[in-house]
N, C-alpha and C positions, 0 to 999 in steps of 0.2 A: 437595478442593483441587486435586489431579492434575487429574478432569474440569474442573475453572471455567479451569484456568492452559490446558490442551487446547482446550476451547474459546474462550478469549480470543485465543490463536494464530491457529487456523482463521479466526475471522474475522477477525482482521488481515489474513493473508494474504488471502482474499476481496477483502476491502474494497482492498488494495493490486491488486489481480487487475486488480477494477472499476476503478477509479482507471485505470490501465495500460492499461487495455483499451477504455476510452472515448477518451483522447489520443490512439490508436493509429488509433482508427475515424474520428474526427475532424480528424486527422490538420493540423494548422495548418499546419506548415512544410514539409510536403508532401515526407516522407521513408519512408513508410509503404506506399505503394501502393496504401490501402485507395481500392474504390472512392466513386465521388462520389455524394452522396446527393443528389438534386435538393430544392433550396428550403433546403437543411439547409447543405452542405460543397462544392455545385457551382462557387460562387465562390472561389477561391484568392486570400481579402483579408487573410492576416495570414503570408505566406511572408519577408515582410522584417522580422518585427516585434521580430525581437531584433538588429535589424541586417544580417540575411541570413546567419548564420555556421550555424545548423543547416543550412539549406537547402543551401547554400554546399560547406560542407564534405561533405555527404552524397554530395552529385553530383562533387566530387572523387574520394572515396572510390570510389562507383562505376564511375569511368573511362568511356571511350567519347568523349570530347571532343580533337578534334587541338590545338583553340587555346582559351587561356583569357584573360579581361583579369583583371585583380586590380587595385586602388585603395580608396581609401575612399568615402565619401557623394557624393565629387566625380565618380565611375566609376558608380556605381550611380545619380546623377541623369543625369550629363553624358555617357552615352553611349545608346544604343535597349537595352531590352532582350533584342533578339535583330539586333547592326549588320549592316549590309548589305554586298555588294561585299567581301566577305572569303573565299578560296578554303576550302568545308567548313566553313565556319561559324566563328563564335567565340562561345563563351561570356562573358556577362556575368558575372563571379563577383567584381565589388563587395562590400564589407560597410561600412555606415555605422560611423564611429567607428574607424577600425581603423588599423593603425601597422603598421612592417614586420615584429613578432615574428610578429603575426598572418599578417602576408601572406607571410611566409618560412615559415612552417608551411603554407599552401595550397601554394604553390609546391611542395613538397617532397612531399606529397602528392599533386599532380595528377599528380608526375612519376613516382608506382609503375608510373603508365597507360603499355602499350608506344604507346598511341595516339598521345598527347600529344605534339607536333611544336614549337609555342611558348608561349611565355610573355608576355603584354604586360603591364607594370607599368608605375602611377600612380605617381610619387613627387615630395616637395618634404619643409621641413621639418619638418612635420606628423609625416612617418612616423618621423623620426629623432629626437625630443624625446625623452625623458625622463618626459615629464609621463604618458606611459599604458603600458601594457601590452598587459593582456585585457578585455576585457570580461565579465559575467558569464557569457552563453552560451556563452562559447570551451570553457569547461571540463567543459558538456552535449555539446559539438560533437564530430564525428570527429577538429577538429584538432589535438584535444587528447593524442590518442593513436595517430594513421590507424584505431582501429576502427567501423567503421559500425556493426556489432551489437552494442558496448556502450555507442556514442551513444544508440543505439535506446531500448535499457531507461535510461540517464540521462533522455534527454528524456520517455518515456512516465512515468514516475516521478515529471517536475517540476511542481509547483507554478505553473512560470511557462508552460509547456504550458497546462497545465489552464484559466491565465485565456485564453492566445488558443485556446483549444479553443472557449470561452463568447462570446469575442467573435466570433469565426470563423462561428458560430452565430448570432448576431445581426444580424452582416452579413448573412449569406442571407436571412434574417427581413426584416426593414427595408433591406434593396436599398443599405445603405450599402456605400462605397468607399471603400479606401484616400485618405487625404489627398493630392496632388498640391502640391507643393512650391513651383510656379507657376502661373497662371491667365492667361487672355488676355486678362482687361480685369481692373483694379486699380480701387481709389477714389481719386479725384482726391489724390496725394502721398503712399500708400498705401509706393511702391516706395522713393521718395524717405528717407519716415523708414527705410524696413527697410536702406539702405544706409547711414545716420547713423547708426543704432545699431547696425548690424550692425563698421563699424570703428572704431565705439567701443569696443566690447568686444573684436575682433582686437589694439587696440592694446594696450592692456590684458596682453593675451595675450602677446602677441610680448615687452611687458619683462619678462615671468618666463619667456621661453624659455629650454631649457634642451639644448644637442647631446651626445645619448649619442655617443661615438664607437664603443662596443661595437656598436652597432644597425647600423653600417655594415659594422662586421667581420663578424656574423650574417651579414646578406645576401650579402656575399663567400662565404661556404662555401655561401649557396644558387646561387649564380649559379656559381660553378665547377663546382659538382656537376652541375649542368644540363646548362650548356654540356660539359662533359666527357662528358657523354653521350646530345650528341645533339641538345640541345632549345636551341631558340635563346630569348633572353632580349630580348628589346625593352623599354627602358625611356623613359619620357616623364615631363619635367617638367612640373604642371598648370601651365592658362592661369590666373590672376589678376586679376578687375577691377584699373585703377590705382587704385583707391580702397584696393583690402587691400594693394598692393605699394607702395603709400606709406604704409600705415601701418607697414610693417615699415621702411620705412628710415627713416621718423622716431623710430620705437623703436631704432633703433642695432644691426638684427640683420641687415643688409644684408652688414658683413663675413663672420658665419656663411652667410650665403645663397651668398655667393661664394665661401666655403671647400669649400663642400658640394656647389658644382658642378664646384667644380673635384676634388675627391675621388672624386664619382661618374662622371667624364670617365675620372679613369686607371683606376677600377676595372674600368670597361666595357671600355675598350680592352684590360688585359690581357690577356681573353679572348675579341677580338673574331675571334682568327688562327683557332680552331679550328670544325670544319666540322658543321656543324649538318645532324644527318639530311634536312630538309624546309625552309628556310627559308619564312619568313611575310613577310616584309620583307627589301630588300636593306640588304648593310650587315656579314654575314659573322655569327658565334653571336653577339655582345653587342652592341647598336645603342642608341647613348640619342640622344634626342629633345630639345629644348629647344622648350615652346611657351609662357615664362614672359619676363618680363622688358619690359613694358610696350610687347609688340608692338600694332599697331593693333588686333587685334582687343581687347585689353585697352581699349583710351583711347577704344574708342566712349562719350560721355560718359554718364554716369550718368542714372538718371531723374529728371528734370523736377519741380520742387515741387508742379505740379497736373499729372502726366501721369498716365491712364489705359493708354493704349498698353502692351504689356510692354517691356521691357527687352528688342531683337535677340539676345542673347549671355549676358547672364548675368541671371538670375533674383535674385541677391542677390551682394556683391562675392567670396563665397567660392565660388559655385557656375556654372557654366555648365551651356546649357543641351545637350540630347542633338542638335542639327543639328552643334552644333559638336565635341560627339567623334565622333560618324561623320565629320564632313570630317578629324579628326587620325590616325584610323584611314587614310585614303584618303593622309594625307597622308605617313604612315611606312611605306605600300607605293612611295609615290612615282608614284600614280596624279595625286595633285593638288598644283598649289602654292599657291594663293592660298586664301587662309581663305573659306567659305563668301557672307562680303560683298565677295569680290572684292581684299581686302585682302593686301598681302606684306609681311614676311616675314610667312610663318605657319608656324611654327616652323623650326629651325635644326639639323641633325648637331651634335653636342657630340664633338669628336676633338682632339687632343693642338695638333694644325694650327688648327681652328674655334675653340677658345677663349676666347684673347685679345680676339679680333676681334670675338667674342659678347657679351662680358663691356662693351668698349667700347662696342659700339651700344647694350647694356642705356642705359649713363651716359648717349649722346648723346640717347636716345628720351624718357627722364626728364626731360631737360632742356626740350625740345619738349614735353613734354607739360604741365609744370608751367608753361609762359606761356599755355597755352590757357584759356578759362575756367572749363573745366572743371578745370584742375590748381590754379589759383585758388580755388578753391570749394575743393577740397580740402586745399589749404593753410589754407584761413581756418577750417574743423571744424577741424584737429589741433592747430591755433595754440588756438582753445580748447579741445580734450581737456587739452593739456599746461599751459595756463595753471592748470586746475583739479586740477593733478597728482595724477591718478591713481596709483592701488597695484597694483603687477605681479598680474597674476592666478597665482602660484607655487602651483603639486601639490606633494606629495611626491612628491617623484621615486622611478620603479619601476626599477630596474635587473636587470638583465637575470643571474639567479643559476642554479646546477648545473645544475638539473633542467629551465630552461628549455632549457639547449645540449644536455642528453641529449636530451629531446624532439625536437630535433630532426635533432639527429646519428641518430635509430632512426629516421627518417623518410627522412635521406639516404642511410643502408646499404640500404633497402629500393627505391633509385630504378631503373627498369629500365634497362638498356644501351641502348646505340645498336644493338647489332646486333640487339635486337628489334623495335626500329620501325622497321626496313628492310620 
């Protein structure tokens, strides 16, 4: 019995060996170093496939990056994967699906690095709902813990490794490629339906939003800590077809939206006085952006019931495409003013002064936009969305408990000084 229970051990272990040691070679999310096996593992087609947070967080964990962007799906489609005109580079460190718990955990993380000089974040209120947390890879990821060697043995271990290990392998095989999100020629009203149903279902969304206000406190201890030492924090509100940003203010979440900007305005300026080792952007450590609120580039109109052409700006009404976050990059250095088609404002400083005045032109542009034909069109979908009253799309809401703010309070005791990134 001793020998069968001995050897029943042995091979487990083995078999968990093999297991581990194949995800490792194969390496998907490209955390491993193993080298590239031509035909096999040469293409790096499944690095985003749990959303980007293995990949994401590992190259955190590792340091060596001065500037990092963070955002959700919107960041990881809507900006280049390696932007340009940015002094030493900036990392894309995007993760589809992801909220601020998540992104306050990278943040906190990036900032171990003495490298690390800024910060750029995505936000709107996506990041601040209630309705998510983690995802399921957050908890494989470094940024679940800052450690990269026992992300390592989690992700080599998993199950969901293992399947993009096989598809990863496949790609090489049959020369397929990651999906692309957008294309340059569509079928005649292709684009059209994916913006009817895509704020059909935003609306949907918007009457069971829900504002954690804990989510905003979170981000305050990440943003103090930062700027505290050193690392300036650049934040940006996403651009928004008017197709999404009127479905939110016919869903009646328009006061939350203006609650939230005006909350994330004084947060920012609290800590806008103190002096950031390296600035990325002028503007002083805390600089938020506004490139939301149905500016032109928003109300270029929608596509076409038989357009093939793509869409200039956004690929579907929740996404924009990567020309137009390189121009918002260029545009938070204050290299450019006009949006990539020529068009002003393209976005706005949000400071205790700009506000008011932001918040009104938002009202006045709505108004102008909604006599155009295209605000008409849009009027006439939500006139029947609402007529067929729809059911809040309501989650359970995740809130935000101990062990997530220890998480990240051991993340913030760990951030380097400013006197090391001199």
């Amino acid at each position: 019995m001793t020998r069968y229970a001995t050897t029943l051990l042995v091979a487990l272990i083995a078999g968990l060996l093999a297991f581990a040691g194949f995800n490792a070679l194969i390496d998907p999310f490209g955390i491993t170093g193993a080298p590239d096996i031509p035909g096999l593992t040469a293409r790096d087609t499944r690095l985003l496939e749990d959303g980007g947070r293995v990949h994401v967080a590992e190259r955190l964990a590792r340091g060596g990056d001065s500037a990092i962007l963070l955002g959700s799906s919107r960041t990881v489609d809507g900006f280049p994967h390696d932007p340009e005109n940015w002094p030493n580079g900036i990392f894309n460190a995007g993760m589809r699906g992801t909220n601020i718990f998540e992104l306050s955990q990278a943040a906190a993380l990036a900032a171990r690095n003495p490298d690390l000089r800024c910060v750029v974040i995505g936000l709107d209120l996506d990041e601040f709902g209630s309705h998510s947390k983690a995802k399921a890879t957050y908890w494989l990821s470094a940024l679940t813990d800052g450690r990269a060697d026992l992300s390592l043995a989690r992700v080599s271990l998993s199950p969901s490794t293992f399947s993009a290990s096989i598809q990863l392998i496949t790609d090489n095989l049959t020369d397929n490629a990651p999906r692309t999100p957008w294309a340059d020629r569509y079928e005649a009203g292709a684009q059209r339906e994916r913006y009817e149903n895509g704020v059909r279902g935003i609306y949907s969304w918007y009457l069971g939003y829900q504002f954690d206000p804990e989510r905003l406190d979170l981000f305050e201890q990440v943003l103090d800590a930062l700027t505290a030492n050193g690392v300036q924090v650049a934040g940006f509100v996403h651009p928004l077809h008017a197709w999404r940003e009127e479905a939110m203010f016919r869903a009646g979440r328009d006061e939350t939206y203006f609650q939230v900007r005006a909350e994330l305005t004084a947060l920012f300026e609290r800590y806008a006085d103190r002096a950031p080792v390296q600035a990325c952007v002028p503007g002083g450590s805390a600089v938020l952006w506004d490139f939301s609120g149905f500016q032109p580039i928003s109300t270029l109109p929608a596509p076409g019931s038989d357009q093939t052409a793509p869409h200039p700006a956004f690929y579907e009404p929740s996404h924009y495409l990567p020309a137009v976050g390189q121009a918002m990059l260029e545009r938070m250095r204050e290299t450019r003013e006009a949006s990539p088609f020529g068009t002003v404002p393209f976005g706005v400083r949000l400071t205790s002064d700009t506000l008011d005045p932001a918040n009104a032109a938002i009202h006045a542009r709505r108004r102008a936009w909604l006599d155009t034909s295209d605000g008409e069109a849009a009027t006439a979908l939500f006139d029947t969305v609402e007529a067929g009253n729809p059911s809040p799309e309501a989650s359970t809401p995740q809130y935000l408990n101990r062990d997530d703010l220890r998480s990240l309070d051991d993340k913030l005791e760990r951030i380097a000084p400013a006197s090391a990134r001199r």
